[in-house]
LUMSE-288118 format. One record per residue (C-alpha): chain; x, y, z. Coordinates in pm, 1 decimal. Layout:
<sites>
[site "A"; [X; Y; Z]] ...
</sites>
This chain:
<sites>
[site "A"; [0.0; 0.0; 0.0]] [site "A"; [294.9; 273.5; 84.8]] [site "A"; [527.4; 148.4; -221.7]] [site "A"; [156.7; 210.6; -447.8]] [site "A"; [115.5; 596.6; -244.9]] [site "A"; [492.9; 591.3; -284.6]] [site "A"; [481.8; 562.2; -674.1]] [site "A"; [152.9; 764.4; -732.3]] [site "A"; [329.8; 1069.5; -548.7]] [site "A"; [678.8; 965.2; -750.2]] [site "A"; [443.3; 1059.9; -1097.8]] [site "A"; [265.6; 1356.7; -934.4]] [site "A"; [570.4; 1497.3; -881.3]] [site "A"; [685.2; 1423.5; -1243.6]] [site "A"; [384.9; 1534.1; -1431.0]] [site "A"; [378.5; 1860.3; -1206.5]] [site "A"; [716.8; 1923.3; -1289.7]] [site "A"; [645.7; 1906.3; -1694.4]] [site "A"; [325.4; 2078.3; -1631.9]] [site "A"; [497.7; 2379.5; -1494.6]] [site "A"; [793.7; 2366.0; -1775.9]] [site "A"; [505.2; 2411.7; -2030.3]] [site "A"; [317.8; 2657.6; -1820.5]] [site "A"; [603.7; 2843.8; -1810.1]] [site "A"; [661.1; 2876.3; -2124.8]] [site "A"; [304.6; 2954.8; -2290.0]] [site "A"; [349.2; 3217.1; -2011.0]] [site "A"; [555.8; 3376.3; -2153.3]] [site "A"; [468.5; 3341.1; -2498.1]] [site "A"; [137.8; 3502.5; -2356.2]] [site "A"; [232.8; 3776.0; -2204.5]] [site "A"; [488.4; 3872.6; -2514.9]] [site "A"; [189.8; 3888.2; -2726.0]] [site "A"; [-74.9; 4050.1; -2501.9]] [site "A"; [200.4; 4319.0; -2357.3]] [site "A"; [138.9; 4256.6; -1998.0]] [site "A"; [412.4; 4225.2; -1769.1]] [site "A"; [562.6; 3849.3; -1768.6]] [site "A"; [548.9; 3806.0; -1363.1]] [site "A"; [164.0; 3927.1; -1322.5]] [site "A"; [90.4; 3606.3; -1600.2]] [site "A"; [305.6; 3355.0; -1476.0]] [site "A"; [161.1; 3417.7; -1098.0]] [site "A"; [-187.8; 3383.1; -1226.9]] [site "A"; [-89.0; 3090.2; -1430.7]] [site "A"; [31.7; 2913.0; -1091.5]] [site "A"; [-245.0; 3039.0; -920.5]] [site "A"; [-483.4; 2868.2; -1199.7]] [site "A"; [-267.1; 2588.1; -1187.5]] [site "A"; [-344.2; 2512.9; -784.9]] [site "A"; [-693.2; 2535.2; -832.2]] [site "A"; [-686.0; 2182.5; -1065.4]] [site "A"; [-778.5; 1874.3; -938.2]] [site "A"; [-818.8; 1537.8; -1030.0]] [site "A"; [-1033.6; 1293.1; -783.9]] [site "A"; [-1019.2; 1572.5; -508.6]] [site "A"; [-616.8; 1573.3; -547.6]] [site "A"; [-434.7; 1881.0; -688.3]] [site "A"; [-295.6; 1802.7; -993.7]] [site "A"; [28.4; 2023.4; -974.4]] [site "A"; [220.2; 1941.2; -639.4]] [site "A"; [581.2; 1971.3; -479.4]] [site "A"; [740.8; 1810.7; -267.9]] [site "A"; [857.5; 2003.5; 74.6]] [site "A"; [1204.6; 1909.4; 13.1]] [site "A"; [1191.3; 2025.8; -360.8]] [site "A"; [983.1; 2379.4; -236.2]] [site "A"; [1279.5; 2423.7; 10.4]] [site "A"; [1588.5; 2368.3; -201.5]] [site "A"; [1449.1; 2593.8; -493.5]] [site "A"; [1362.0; 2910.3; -237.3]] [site "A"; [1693.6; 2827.4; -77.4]] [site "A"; [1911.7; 2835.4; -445.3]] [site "A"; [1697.2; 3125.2; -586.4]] [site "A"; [1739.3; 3354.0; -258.6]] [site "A"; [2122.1; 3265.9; -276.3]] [site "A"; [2154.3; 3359.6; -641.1]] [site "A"; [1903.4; 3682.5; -532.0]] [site "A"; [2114.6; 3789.0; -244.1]] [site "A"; [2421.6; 3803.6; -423.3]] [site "A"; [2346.6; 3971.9; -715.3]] [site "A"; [2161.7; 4231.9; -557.5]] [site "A"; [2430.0; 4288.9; -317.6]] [site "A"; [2679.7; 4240.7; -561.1]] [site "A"; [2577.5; 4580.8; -737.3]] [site "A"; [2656.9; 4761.6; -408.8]] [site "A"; [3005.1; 4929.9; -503.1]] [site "A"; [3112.8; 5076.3; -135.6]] [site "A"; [3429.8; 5212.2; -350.3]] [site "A"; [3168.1; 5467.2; -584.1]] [site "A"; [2876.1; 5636.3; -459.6]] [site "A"; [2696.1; 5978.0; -618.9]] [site "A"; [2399.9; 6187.0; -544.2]] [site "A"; [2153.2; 5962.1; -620.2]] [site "A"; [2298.0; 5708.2; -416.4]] [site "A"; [2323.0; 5934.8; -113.0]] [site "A"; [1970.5; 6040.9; -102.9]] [site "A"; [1866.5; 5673.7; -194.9]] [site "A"; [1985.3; 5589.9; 171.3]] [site "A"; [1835.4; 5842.1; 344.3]] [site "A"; [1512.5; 5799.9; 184.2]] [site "A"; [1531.0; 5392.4; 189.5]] [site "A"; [1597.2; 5416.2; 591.2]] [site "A"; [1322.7; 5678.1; 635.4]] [site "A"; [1016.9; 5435.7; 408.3]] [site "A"; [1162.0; 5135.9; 601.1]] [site "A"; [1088.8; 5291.1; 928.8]] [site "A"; [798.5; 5438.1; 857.9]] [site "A"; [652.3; 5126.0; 691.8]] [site "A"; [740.6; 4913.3; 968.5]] [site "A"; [572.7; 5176.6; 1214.8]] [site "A"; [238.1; 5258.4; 1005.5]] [site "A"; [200.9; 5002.0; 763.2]] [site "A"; [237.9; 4708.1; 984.1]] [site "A"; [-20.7; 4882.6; 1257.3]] [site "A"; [-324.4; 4901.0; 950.4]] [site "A"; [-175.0; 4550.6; 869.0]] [site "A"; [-263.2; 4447.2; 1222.4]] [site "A"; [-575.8; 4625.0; 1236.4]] [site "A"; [-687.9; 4508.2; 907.6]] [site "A"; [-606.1; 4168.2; 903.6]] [site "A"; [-600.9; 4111.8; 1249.0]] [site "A"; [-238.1; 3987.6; 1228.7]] [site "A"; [51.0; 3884.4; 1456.0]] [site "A"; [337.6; 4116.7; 1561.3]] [site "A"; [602.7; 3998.4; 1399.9]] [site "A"; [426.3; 3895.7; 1095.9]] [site "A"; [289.7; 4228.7; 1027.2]] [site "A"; [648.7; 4347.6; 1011.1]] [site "A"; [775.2; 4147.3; 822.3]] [site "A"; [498.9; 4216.7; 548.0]] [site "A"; [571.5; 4563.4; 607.6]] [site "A"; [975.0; 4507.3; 532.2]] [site "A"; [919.9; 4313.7; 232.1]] [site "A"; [645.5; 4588.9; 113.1]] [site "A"; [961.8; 4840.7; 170.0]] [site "A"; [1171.0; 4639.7; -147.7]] [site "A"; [1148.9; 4797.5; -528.3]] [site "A"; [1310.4; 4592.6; -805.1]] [site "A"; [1598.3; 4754.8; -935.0]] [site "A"; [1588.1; 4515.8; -1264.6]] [site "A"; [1296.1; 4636.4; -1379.9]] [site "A"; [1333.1; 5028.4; -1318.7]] [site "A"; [1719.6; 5064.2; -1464.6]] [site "A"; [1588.1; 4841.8; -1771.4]] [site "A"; [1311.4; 5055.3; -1881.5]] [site "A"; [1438.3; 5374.6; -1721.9]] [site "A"; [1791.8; 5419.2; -1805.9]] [site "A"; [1995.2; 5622.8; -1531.9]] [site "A"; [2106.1; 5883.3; -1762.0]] [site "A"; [1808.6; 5940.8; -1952.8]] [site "A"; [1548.7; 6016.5; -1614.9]] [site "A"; [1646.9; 6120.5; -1284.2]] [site "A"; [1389.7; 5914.8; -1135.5]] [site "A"; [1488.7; 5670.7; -1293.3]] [site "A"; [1848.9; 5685.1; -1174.8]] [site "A"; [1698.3; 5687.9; -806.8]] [site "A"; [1526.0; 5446.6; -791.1]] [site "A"; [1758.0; 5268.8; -959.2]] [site "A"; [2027.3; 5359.4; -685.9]] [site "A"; [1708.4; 5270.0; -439.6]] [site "A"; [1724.6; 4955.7; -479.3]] [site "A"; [2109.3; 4900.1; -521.8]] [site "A"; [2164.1; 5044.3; -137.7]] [site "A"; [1830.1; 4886.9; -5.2]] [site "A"; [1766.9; 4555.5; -107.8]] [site "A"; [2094.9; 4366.9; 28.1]] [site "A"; [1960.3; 4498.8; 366.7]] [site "A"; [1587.8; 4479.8; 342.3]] [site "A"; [1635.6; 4088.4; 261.5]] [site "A"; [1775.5; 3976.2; 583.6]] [site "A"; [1542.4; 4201.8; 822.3]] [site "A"; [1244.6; 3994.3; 739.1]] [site "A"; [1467.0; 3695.4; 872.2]] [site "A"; [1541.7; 3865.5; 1168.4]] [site "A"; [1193.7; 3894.5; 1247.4]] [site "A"; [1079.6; 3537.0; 1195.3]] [site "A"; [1413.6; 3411.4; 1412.4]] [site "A"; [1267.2; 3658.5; 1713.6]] [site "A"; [908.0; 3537.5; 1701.2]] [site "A"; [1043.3; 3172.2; 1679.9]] [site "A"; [1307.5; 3237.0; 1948.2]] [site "A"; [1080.3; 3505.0; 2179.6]] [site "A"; [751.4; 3399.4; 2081.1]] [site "A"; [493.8; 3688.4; 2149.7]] [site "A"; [601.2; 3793.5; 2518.2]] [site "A"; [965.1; 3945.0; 2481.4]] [site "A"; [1133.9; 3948.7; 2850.0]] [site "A"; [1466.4; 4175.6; 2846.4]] [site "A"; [1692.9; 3852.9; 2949.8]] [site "A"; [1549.1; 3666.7; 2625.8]] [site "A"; [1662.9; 3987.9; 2445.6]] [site "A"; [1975.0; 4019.9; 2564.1]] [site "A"; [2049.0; 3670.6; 2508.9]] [site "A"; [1878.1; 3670.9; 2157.6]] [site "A"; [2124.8; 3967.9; 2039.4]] [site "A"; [2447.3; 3788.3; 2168.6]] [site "A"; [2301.6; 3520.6; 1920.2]] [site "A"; [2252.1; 3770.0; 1642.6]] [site "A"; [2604.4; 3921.4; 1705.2]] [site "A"; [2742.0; 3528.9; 1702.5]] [site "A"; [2544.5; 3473.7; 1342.8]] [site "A"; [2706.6; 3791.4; 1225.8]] [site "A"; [3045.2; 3680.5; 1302.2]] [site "A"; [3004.4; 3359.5; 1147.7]] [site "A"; [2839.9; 3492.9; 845.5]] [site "A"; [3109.9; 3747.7; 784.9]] [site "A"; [3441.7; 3527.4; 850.9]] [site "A"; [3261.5; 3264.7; 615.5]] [site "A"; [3225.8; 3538.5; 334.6]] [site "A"; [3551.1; 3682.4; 378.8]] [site "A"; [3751.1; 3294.3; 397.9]] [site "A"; [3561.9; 3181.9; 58.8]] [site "A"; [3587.9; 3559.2; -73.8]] [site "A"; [3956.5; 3552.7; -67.7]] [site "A"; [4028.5; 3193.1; -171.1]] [site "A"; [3791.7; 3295.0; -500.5]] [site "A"; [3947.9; 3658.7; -552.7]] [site "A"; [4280.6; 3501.4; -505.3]] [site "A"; [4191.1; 3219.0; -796.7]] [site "A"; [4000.3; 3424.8; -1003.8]] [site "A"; [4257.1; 3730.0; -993.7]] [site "A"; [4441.6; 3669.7; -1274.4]] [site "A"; [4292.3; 3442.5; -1434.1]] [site "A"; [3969.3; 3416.0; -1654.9]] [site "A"; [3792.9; 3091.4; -1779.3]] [site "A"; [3484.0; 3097.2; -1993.5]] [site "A"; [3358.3; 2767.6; -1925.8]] [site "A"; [3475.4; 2759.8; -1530.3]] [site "A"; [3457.3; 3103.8; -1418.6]] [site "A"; [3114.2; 3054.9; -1385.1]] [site "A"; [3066.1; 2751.7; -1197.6]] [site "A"; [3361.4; 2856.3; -989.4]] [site "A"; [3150.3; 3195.4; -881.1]] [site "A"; [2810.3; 2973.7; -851.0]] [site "A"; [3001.1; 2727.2; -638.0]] [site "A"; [3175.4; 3030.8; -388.3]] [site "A"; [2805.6; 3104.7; -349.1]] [site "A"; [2661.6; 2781.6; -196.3]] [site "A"; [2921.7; 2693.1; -17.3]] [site "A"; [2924.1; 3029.3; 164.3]] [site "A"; [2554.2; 3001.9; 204.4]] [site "A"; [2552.9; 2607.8; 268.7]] [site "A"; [2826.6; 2647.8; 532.9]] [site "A"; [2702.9; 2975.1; 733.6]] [site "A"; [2350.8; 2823.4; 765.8]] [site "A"; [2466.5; 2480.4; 876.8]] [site "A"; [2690.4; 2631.0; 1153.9]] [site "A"; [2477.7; 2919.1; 1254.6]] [site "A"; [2189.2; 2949.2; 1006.9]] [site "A"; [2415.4; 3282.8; 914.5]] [site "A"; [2358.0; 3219.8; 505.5]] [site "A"; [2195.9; 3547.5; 407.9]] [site "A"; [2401.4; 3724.7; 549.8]] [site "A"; [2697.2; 3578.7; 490.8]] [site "A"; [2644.7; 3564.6; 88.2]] [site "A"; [2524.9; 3946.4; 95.9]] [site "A"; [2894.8; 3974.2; 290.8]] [site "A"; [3020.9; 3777.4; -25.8]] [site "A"; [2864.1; 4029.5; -283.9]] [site "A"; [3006.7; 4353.2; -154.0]] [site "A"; [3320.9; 4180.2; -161.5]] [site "A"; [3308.4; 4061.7; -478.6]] [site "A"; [3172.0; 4384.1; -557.6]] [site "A"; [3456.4; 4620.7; -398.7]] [site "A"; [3787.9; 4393.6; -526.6]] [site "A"; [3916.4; 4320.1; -826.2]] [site "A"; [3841.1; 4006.4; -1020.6]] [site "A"; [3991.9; 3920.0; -1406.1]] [site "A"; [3627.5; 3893.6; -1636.4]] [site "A"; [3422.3; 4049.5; -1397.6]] [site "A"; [3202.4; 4213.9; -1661.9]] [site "A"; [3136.9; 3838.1; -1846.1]] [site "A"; [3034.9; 3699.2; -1518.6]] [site "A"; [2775.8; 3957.1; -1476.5]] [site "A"; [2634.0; 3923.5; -1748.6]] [site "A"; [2639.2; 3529.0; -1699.3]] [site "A"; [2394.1; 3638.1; -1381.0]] [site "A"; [2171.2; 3868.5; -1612.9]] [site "A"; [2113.7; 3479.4; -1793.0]] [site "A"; [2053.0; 3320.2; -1468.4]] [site "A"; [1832.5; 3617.8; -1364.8]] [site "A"; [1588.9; 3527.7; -1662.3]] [site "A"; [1545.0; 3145.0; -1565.0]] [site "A"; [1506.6; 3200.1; -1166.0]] [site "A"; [1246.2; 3494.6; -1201.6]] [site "A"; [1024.6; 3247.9; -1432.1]] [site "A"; [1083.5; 2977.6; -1163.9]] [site "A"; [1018.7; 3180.5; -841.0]] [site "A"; [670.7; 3389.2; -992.5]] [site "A"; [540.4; 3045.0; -1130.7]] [site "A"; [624.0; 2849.3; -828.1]] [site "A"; [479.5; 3152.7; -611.2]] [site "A"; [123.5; 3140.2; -770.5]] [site "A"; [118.9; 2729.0; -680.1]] [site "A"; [251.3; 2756.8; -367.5]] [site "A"; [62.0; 3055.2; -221.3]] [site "A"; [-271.4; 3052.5; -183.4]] [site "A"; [-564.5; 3324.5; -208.3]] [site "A"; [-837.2; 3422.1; -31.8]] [site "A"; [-1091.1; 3485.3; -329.2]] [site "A"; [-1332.5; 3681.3; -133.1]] [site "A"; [-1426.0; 4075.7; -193.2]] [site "A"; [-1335.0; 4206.4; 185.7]] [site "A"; [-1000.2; 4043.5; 117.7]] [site "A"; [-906.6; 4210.5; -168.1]] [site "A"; [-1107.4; 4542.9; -53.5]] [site "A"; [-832.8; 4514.7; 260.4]] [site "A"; [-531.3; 4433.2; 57.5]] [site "A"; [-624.0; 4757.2; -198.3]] [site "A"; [-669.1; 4990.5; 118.9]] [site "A"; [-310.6; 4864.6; 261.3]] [site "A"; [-162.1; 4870.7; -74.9]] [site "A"; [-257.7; 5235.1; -89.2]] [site "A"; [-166.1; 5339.5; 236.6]] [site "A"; [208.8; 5155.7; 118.7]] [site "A"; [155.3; 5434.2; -192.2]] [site "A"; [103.4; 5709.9; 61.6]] [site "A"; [371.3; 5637.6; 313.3]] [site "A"; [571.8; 5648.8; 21.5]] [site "A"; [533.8; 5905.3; -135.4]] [site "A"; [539.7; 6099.4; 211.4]] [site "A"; [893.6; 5977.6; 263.7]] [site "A"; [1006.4; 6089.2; -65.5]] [site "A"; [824.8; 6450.6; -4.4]] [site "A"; [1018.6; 6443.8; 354.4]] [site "A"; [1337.5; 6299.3; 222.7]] [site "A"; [1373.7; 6469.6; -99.3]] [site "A"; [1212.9; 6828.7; -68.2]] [site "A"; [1228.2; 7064.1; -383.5]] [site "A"; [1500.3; 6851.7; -546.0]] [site "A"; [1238.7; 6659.2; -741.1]] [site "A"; [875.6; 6797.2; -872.4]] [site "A"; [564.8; 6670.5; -780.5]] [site "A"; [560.6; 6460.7; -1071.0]] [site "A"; [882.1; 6276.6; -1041.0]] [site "A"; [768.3; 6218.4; -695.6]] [site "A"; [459.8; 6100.6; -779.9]] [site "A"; [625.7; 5881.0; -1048.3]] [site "A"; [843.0; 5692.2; -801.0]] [site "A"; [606.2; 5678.8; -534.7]] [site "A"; [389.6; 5462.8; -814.6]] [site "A"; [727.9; 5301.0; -879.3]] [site "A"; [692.5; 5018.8; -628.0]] [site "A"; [766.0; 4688.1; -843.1]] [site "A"; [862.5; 4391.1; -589.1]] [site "A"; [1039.9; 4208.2; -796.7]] [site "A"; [1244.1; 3869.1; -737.9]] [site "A"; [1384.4; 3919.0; -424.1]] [site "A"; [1093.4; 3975.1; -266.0]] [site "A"; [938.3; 3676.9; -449.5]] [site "A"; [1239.6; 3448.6; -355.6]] [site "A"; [1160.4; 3563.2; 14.1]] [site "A"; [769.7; 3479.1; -23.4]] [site "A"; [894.0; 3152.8; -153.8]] [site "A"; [1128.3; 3061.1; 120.2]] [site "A"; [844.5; 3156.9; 373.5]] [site "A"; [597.3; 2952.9; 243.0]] [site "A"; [752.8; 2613.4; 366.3]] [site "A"; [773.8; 2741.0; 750.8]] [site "A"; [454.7; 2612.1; 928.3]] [site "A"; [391.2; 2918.1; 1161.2]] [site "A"; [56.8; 2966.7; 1239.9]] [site "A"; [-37.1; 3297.6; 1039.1]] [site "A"; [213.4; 3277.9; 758.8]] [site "A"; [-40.9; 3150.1; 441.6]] [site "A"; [-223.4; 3434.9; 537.0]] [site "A"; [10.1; 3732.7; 532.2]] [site "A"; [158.7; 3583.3; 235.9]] [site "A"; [-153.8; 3563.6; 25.7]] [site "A"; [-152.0; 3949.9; 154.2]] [site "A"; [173.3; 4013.3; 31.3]] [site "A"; [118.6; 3821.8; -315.2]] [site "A"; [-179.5; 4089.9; -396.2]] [site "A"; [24.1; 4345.6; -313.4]] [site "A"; [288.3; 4216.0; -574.2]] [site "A"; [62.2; 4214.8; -831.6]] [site "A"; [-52.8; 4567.6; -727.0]] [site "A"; [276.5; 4641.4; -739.5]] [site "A"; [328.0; 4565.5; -1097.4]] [site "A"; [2.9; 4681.7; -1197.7]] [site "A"; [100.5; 5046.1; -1027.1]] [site "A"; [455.6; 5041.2; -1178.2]] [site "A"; [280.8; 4985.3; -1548.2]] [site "A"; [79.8; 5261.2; -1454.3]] [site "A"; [352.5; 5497.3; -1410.5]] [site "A"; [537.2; 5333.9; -1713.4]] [site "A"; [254.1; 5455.2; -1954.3]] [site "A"; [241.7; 5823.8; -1816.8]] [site "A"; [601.5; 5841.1; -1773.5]] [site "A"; [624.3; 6146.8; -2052.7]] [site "A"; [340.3; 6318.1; -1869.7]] [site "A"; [504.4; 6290.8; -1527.9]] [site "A"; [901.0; 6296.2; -1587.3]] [site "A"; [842.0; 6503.5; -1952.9]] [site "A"; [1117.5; 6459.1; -2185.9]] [site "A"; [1435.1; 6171.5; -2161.9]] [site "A"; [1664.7; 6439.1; -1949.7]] [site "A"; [2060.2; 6373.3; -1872.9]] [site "A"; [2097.4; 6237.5; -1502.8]] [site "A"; [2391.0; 6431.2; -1368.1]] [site "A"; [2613.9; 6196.4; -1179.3]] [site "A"; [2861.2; 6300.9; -939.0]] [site "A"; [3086.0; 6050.6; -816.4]] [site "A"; [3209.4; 6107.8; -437.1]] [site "A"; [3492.8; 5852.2; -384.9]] [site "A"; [3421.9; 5919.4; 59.8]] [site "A"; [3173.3; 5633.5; -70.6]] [site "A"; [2852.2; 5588.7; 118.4]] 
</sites>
């Protein structure tokens, strides 16, 4: 009888698996031709996709182990490109006020936003924030694509935005789901203190683990270049530092986030190829991670849901644009403000994250991710918004002056 469940769950798996390959690709195929964004179709093609069933069983299905080792190589590959695009060395303008700004929406996210989340949703604590700090992310891939730096202003910032943001903004939600599952919901000041010693101990390991692997790659990789091995040396620097930091002290993120601004700040023989051998990669994992988040996530179909989600996704739009008015002043107009304030996109770091938190059984989690996975989509949808009117709000394509300040950030 198990060896018969055995093999029946042996071809689920296997027909899922070619299911989503094809779904994947009429995706998008689909959204080529109809000219809406690739990530809004392939996350309602996996949301379609859950709702299928065959004699009361779901048709597409993963296995726990598979659903964990995917979120864990896509955030890994995430993490370090994202912080691998943080140059400490070179900083300008943009990137100065992009750090001011991203501290001050963080904050006031995690203050406001999470309190309506609360209220709304009647949500836990913790939870609520860390909705609120992955609601704080914008996806730099998207805006310096179709907004080149030196053709918009806006566009530069928010390009810089997410360059000085994301690397952070991906390992606070982390810290928040290690204090609820170390604290729970009553927080007593000895738990604290002995909950930050552990913090500080995770840091340490995270950032001797990046620095050992950074320099036995940068030393190998120095003077040499290899167009076949380069590659797979870089990729395998990567999960070992993120294999090893989260077996010793579950230290990973942080430690591969260490590895990018390394990798980032030194010197390393075809560093431009192997870039753009992670814009490839970048391709494959966001069709993975959107699909995989539509199956995997669940929604709750019903109008007061979705009337809640659009009243938190606005107050998101507000907050935002309030730090940009407080952070920015009379440097921008009211249009290029209002322009990046509709410029929200959470793009695959945030959906790597929503994948990796959908395998942790904490009571609350489905929920505040099916939250969270409107508020992508509302994301994109705002972002398109302000892609269509960008004439009307930024005017004509305008030459982003850049002044490089090499006190760094």
């Amino acid at each position: 009888m198990l060896q018969k469940r055995g093999k029946k769950l042996e071809y689920l798996y296997i027909v899922s698996a070619l299911i989503l390959v094809l779904a994947g690709a009429v995706s998008v195929i689909l959204a080529r031709r109809i000219k809406v964004p690739r990530a809004i179709v392939l996350i309602l093609a996996g949301i379609a996709l859950s709702q299928i069933k065959y004699e009361g069983v779901k048709v597409v299905q993963l296995s726990p182990l598979l659903a964990a080792g995917i979120s864990m190589v896509a955030l890994a590959l995430v993490v370090f490109d994202s912080s691998s695009r943080l140059k400490l060395k070179e900083s300008d303008t943009f990137s100065k006020k992009a750090v001011w700004f991203s501290i001050l929406f963080t904050f006031l996210n995690l203050a406001v936003l999470s309190a309506i989340a609360m209220k709304l949703f009647n949500m836990d604590f913790f939870l609520a924030l860390m909705l609120s700090a992955l609601m704080s992310q914008t996806a730099g891939e998207f805006t310096s694509m179709l907004f080149k730096r030196d053709r918009y202003r806006a566009g530069g910032f928010l390009a810089a935005e997410s360059i000085v943001s994301t690397p952070f903004l991906v390992i606070i939600p982390f810290l928040f789901i290690e204090t609820k599952a170390t604290l729970g919901t009553t927080i007593i000041m000895s738990q604290l203190l002995s909950y930050l010693s552990v913090l500080a101990q995770q840091a340490i390991i995270g950032l001797g683990t990046a620095v050992l692997i950074a320099l036995i790659f940068v030393k190998a990789m120095k003077k040499r270049y290899s167009e076949k091995f380069s590659p797979v040396v870089l990729l395998a620097s990567i999960f070992i530092t993120y294999f090893i930091a989260q077996g010793i002290n579950e230290s990973g993120i942080l430690a591969v986030t260490a590895l990018g601004i390394i990798f980032a700040s030194t010197y390393v023989k075809g560093k431009a190829h192997l870039e753009e051998f992670f814009s490839s990669l970048d391709s494959v994992v966001r069709l993975t991670v959107f699909l995989l988040l539509g199956v995997l996530i669940g929604i709750n179909f019903s109008i007061a849901f979705f009337a809640k989600t659009a009243l938190l996704f606005a107050a998101l739009l507000a907050i935002r644009y309030l730090a940009l008015e407080v952070s920015l002043k009379d440097e921008f107009s009211f249009k290029e403000k209002a322009f990046m304030a509709l410029s929200t996109r959470k793009g695959v770091a945030t959906a790597a994250l929503m994948l990796a938190f959908s395998i942790y059984a904490i009571n609350g989690m489905k929920e505040m991710l099916s939250v969270m996975l409107v508020c992508v989509l509302c994301s994109i949808i705002s972002s398109r918004i302000a892609e269509g009117n960008s004439e009307r709000l930024l005017g004509k394509p305008q030459l982003a002056k850049r002044k490089i300040d090499s006190a760094g950030l």
